[in-house]
C-alpha positions, 0 to 999 in steps of 0.5 A, spaced: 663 335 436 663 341 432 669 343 427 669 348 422 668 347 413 674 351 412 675 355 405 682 359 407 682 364 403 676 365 400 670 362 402 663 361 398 659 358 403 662 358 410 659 354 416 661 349 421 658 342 422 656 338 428 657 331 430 655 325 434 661 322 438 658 319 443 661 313 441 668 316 438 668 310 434 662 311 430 662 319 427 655 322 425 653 327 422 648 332 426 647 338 423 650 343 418 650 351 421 651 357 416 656 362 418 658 369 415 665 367 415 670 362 415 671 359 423 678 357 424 677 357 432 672 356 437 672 357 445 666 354 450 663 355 456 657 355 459 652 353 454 655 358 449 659 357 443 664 363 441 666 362 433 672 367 431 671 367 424 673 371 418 670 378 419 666 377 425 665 373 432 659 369 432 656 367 440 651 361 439 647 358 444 648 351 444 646 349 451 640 345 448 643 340 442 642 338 436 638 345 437 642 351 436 641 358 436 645 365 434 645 370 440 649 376 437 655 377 432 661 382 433 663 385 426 670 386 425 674 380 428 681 377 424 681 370 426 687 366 428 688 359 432 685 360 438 680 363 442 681 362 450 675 364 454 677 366 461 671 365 465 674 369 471 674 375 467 668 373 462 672 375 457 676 373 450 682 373 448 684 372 441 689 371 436 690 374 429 693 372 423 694 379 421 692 383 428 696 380 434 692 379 439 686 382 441 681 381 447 672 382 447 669 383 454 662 377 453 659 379 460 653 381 455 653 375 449 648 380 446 653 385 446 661 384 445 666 389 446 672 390 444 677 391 450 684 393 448 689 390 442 696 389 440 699 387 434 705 382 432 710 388 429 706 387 422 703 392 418 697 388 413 691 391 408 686 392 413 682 389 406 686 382 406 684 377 408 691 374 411 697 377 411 704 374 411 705 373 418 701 373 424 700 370 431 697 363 430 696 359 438 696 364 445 696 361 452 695 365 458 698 365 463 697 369 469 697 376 466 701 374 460 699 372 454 703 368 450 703 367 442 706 364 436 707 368 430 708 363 424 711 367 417 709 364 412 713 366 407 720 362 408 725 367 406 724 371 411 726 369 418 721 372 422 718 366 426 717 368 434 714 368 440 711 375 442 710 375 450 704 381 451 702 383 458 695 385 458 694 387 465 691 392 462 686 390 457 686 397 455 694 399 454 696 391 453 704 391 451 709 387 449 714 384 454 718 380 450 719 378 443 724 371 442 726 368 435 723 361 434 728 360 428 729 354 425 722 351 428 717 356 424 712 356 430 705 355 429 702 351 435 704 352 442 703 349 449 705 351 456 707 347 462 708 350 469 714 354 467 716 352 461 713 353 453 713 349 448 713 352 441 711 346 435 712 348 428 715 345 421 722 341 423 720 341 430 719 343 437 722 348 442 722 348 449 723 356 452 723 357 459 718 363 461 720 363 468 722 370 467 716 372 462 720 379 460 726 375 458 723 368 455 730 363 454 730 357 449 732 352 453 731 345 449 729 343 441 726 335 439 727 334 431 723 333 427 724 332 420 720 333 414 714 333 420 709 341 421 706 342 427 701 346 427 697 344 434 699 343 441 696 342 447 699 340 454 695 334 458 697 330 464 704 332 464 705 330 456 705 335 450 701 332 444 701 335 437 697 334 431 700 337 424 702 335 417 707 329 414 711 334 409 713 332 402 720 332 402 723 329 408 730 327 408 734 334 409 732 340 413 731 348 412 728 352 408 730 350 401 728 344 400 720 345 400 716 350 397 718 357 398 712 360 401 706 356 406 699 357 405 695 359 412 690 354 410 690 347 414 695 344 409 700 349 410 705 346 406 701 346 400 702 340 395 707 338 400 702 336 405 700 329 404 698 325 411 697 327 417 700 325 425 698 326 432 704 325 436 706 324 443 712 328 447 715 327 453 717 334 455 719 332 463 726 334 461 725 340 457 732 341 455 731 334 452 724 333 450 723 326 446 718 324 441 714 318 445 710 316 439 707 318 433 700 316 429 699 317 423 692 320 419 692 317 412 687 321 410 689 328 412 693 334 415 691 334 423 689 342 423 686 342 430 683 338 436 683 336 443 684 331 448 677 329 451 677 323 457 683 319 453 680 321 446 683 327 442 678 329 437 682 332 431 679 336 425 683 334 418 683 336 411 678 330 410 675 330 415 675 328 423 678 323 426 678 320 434 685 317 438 685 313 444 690 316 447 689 312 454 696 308 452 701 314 450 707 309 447 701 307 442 695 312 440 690 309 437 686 311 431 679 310 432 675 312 427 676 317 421 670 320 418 670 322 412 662 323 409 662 331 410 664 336 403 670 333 400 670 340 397 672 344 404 677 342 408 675 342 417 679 347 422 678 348 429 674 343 434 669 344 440 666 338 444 659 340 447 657 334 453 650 333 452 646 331 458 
């Protein structure tokens, strides 16, 4: 397993570190690996690990653990949640915090290309190192990429969905635009044609049958809870996030005025964690199957691996057994790593 030591927004030592799951109950550390910039997601294939940093795409040969080498680094990169290698295309597509979208033709590792952008309808300094807004998780679907915008200032509103068709990497455009208001979204998941966008105080279904014209169809509640991960894995939607600190009554007012992009987004307000289970076989009902608590930090980010989910934590790692889905376990929670830094974005690497 590998996730990535996060010091958002300004980090003095970045790197990601490599863990031993082999056994998802008993954690190890393997290895640290020094990066230029803070990783906030990977993508895999092949034996090569893509690490969308702060400032820089970094390609690793990692087809050979615990021995880990640096194939090349693309200057320039604005990270968001969610890096998507498309093997047919030997291409990346990336999210961005402050850029929108943007797409790196890897067929050469040793020289990326950046093949075409598209941003999210906000103008940020091109020296900052997040703006107020952005998109966080993309899913593709077909030649339509889907994404998320978070706003992490609370006044404003400006939450949504962007639709951008890429079928031409080189002129990608914005197909569609939808209002995930009151759900301020910062993870998402796609199943079949419907997409579930997760965020503070819940979930929303939207239909994308028709992707230029995207229609919220369903909202699950969920008070005093932020998503800010989402995966949809053999016909159930699990999410991953932050117990807010205040709970009782919804709405903007009631917590602080602004989000950190860090992986406690709510700032003070975030104390414990969860990883949650959601039936969405009705998507205009969606309905919570179970919740896990993470006591010892914030899920920022994970994935399901043959019935364990791997989640990166604001203390740590932690592994679930997911194979009953009416009572997730936890496993393990390994927090023997720099208590100083917290952990964002996750790859699992099967070594043979």
């Amino acid at each position: 397993m590998i996730t990535s030591e996060s010091e958002i927004p300004e980090p003095s030592d970045p790197a990601f570190v490599i863990l031993d799951v082999t056994d998802p109950r008993n954690i190890s550390f393997v290895d640290r690996i020094k990066t230029p910039g803070t990783t906030v997601s990977f993508a895999l294939h092949n034996g090569l690990l893509f690490c969308s940093e702060i400032g820089h795409l970094e390609i690793f040969d990692v087809s050979s653990l615990p021995e880990i080498s640096r194939i090349s680094i693309f200057e320039g990169n604005h990270p968001g949640n969610t890096t998507l290698y498309e093997a047919s295309e030997r291409r990346l597509y990336l999210s961005s915090y402050q850029q929108g979208i943007s797409v790196i033709d890897v067929k050469d590792p040793i020289f990326p290309t950046l093949l075409g952008s598209c941003d999210c309808d906000i103008s940020v300094e091109p020296t900052a190192t997040y703006g107020p807004y952005g998109i966080s998780q993309i899913v593709k679907k077909g030649h339509y990429i889907y994404g998320v915008a978070i706003d992490y200032s609370m006044t404003k509103g400006r939450e949504a969905l962007y639709v951008y068709d890429v079928s031409d990497v080189g002129n990608i455009k914005k197909a569609a635009r939808l209002s995930t208001t009151p759900v301020r979204g910062h993870g998402m998941a796609i199943d079949g044609n419907h997409l579930f966008a997760v965020g503070a105080f819940g979930v929303l279904s939207i239909d994308i049958s028709s992707p230029e014209e995207p229609l919220t169809i369903g909202e699950l509640l969920l008070e005093g809870r932020f998503g800010t991960f989402a995966s949809h894995n053999q016909g159930r939607l699990y999410t991953a996030g932050g117990v807010l600190g205040i709970a009782k009554e919804r709405g903007p007012a009631k917590y602080s005025k602004t989000f950190s992009p860090s992986p406690t987004p709510a700032g003070d307000g975030v104390h414990n964690g969860f990883f949650q289970a959601i039936d969405t076989s009705n998507p205009i009902h969606p309905r919570l199957i179970s919740e896990t608590r993470i006591d010892k930090g914030v899920g920022f980010g994970f994935t399901v691996y043959k019935d364990t989910a791997y989640l990166a934590c604001s203390h740590g790692v932690a592994t679930v057994d997911v194979r009953d889905v009416n009572n997730p376990t936890v496993l393990a929670f390994f927090d023997e790593l720099d208590q100083t830094k917290e952990y964002i974005g996750v790859a699992i690497i099967e070594v043979e």
